[in-house]
C-alpha positions as CSV (number, residue, x, y, z in Angstrom):
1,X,-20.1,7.9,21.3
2,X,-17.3,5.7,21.9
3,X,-17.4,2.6,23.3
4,X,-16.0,2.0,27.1
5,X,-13.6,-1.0,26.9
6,X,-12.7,-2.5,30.3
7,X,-9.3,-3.5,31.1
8,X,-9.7,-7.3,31.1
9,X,-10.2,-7.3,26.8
10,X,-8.4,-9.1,24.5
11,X,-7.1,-7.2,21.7
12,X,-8.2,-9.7,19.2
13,X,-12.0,-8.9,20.6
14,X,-11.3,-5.3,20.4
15,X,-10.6,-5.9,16.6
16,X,-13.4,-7.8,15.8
17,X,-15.5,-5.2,17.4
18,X,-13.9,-2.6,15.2
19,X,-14.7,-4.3,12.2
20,X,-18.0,-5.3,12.9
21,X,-18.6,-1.4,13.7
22,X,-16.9,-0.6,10.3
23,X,-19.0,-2.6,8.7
24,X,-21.9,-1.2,10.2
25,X,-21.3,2.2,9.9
26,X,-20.2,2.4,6.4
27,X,-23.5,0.4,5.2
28,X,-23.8,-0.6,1.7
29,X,-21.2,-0.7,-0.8
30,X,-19.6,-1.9,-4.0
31,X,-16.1,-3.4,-2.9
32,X,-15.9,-7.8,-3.5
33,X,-15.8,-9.2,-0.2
34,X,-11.3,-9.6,-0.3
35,X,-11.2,-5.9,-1.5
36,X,-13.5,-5.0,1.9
37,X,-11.4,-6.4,4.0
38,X,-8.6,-4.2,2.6
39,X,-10.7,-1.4,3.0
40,X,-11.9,-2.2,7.1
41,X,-8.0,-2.5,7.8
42,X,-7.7,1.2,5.9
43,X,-10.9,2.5,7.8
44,X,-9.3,0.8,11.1
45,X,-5.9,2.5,10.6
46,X,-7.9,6.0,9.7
47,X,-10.7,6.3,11.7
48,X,-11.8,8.0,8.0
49,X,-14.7,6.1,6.2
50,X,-14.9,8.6,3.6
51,X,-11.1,7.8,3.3
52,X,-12.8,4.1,3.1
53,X,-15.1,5.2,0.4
54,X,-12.4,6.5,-1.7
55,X,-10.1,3.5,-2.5
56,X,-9.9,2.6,-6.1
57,X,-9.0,-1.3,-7.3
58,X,-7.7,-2.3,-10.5
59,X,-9.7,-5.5,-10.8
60,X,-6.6,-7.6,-10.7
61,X,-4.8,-6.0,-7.7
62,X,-5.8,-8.2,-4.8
63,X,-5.1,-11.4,-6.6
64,X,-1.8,-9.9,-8.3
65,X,-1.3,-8.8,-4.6
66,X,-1.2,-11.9,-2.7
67,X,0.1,-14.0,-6.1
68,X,3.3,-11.4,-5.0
69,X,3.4,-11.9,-1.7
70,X,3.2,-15.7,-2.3
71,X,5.8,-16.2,-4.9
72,X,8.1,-14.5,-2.4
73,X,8.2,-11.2,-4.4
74,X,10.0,-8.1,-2.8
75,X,8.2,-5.4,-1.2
76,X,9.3,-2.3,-2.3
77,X,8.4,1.1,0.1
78,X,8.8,4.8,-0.5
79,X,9.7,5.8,2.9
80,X,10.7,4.0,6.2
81,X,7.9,4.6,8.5
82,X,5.9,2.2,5.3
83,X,8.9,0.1,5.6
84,X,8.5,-0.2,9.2
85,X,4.8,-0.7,9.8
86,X,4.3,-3.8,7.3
87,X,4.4,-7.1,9.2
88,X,8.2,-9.1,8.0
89,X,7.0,-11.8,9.6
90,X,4.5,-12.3,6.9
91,X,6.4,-11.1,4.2
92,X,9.4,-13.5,4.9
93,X,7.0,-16.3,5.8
94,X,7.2,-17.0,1.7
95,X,10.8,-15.6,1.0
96,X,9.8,-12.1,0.5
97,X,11.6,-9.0,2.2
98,X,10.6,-5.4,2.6
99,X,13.1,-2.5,0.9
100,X,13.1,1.0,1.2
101,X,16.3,2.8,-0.4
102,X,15.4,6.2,0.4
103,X,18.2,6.5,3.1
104,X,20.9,4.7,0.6
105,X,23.8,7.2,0.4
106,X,24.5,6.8,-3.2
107,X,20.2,7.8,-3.7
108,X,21.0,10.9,-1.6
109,X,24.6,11.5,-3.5
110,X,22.4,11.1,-6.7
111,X,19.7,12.9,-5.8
112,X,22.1,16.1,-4.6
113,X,23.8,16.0,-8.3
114,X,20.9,16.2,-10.1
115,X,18.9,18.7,-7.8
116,X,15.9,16.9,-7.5
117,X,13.9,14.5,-4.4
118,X,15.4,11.1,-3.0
119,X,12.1,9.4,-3.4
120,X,12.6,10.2,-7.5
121,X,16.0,8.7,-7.2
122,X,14.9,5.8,-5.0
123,X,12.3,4.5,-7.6
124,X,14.6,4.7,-10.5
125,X,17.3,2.5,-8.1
126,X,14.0,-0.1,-7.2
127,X,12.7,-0.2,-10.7
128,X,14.4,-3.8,-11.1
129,X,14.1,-4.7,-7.7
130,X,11.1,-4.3,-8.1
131,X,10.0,-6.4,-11.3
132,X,7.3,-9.0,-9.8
133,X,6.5,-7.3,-6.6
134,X,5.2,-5.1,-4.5
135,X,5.8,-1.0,-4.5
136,X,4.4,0.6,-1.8
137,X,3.8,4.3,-1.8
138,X,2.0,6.5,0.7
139,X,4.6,9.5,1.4
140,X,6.0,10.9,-1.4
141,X,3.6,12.2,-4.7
142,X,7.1,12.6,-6.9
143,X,7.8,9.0,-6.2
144,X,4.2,7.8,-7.7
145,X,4.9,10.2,-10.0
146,X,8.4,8.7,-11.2
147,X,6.9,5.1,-10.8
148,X,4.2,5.8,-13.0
149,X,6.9,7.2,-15.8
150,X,9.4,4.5,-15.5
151,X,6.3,2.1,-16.1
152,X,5.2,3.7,-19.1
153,X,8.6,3.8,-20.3
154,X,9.0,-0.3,-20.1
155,X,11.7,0.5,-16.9
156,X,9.5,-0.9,-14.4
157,X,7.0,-3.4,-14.1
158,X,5.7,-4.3,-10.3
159,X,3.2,-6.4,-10.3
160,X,1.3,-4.2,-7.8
161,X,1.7,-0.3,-7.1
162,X,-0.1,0.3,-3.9
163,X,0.1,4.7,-4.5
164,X,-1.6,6.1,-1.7
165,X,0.8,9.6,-1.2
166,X,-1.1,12.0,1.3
167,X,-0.6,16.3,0.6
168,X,-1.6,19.0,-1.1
169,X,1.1,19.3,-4.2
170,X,0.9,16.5,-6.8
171,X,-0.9,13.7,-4.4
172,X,-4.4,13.6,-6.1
173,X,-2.9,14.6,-9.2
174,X,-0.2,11.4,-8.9
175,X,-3.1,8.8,-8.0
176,X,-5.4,10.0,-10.9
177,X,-2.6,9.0,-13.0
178,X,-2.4,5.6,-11.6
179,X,-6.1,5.0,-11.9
180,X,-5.6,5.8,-15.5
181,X,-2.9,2.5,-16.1
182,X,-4.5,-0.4,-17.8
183,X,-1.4,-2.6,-16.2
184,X,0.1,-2.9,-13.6
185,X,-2.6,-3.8,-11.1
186,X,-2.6,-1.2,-8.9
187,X,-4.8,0.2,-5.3
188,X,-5.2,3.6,-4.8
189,X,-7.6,6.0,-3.7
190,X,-9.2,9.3,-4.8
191,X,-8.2,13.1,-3.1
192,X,-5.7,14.3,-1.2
193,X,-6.2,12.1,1.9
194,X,-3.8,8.9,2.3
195,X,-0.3,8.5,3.8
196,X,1.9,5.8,5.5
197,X,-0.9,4.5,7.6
198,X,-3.0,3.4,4.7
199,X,0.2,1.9,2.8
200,X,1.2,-0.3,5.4
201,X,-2.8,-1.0,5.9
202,X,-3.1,-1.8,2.6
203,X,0.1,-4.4,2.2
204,X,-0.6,-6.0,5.9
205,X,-4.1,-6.6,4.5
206,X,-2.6,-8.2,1.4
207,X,-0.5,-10.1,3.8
208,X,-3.1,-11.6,6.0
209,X,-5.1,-12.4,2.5
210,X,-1.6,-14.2,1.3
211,X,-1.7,-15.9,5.0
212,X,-5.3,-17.2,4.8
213,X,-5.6,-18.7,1.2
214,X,-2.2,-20.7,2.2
215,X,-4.1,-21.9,5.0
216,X,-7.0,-23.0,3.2
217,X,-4.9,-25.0,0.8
């Protein structure tokens, strides 16, 4: 059952209560303790712990993650409503900024000559861009896809690829191919499930890692 929460709460209590029921609920695990906290924000986001359960790490992603984010590395996201949801206000707290060039005419222009998907098109354009940062993917399966291909063609080289694509055509498919990389670092999770929501989870909770260990320095 869910809780009652009176009108007088502050939201930062209403988080912490969250968590602490996350925590709870999903029990035991395997995740280090700066991969869990990715995975409560996910859960948070969701309201999916077997979503939770899912999510893959390449042992280097959190720390290549918030090396990124420190160094002032771009972020790099698929569609806008990833684009949107990650907090700026961290990202440009170290010099970074947040790109999506899905809407850039000359991506659609390209994308209609060639007859196939502006997210293709908009990973080919970010592939330099990109070198050093952050690509954020939880929309499109043929961008992972196209990532993944420009990587092992020496054309791209993030140093994180957070591919979380959501559907039925290519998105389990796209992230099983990501969990197969030795390098880049990447996050991802297993199945169909996923989407913009756990993207932007996912970076904001790279973000607020970033945030922390500045502070504690």
């Amino acid at each position: 059952m869910s809780e009652f929460v009176p009108s007088t709460v502050r939201p930062e209590e209403i988080e912490a209560r969250s968590f602490a029921i996350i925590a709870e609920e999903l029990g035991e695990h395997s995740f280090t303790e700066e991969q869990f906290s990715i995975v409560q924000r996910v859960i948070h986001a969701s309201a999916d712990f077997d979503l939770g359960r899912s999510l893959r790490f390449h042992p280097q992603a959190v720390e290549a993650g918030i090396r990124a984010i420190r160094e002032g590395r771009p972020v790099v996201a698929d569609v806008q409503m990833v684009q949107v949801g990650i907090s700026k206000a961290r990202i440009e707290r170290f010099g970074g900024r947040v790109h999506c060039l899905i809407s850039d005419p000359d991506v659609a222009e390209e994308a209609r000559r060639q007859g196939t998907t502006r997210a293709i098109v908009s990973m080919r354009k970010a592939a330099r861009m990109a070198e050093g940062g952050i690509v954020a993917i939880g929309n499109a399966p043929t961008a992972l896809l196209e990532l993944i291909r420009l990587v092992r063609a020496g054309e791209a080289r993030p140093a994180l690829i957070v591919g979380v694509p959501v559907g039925f055509v290519s998105a389990a498919e796209s992230k099983a191919q990501l969990a197969g990389l030795d390098q880049p670092p990447f996050i991802t999770n297993e199945g169909r499930k996923g989407g913009s929501p756990v993207a932007v989870a996912i970076v904001n909770a790279l973000s607020l890692l970033a945030v922390s260990e500045a502070g504690a320095r």
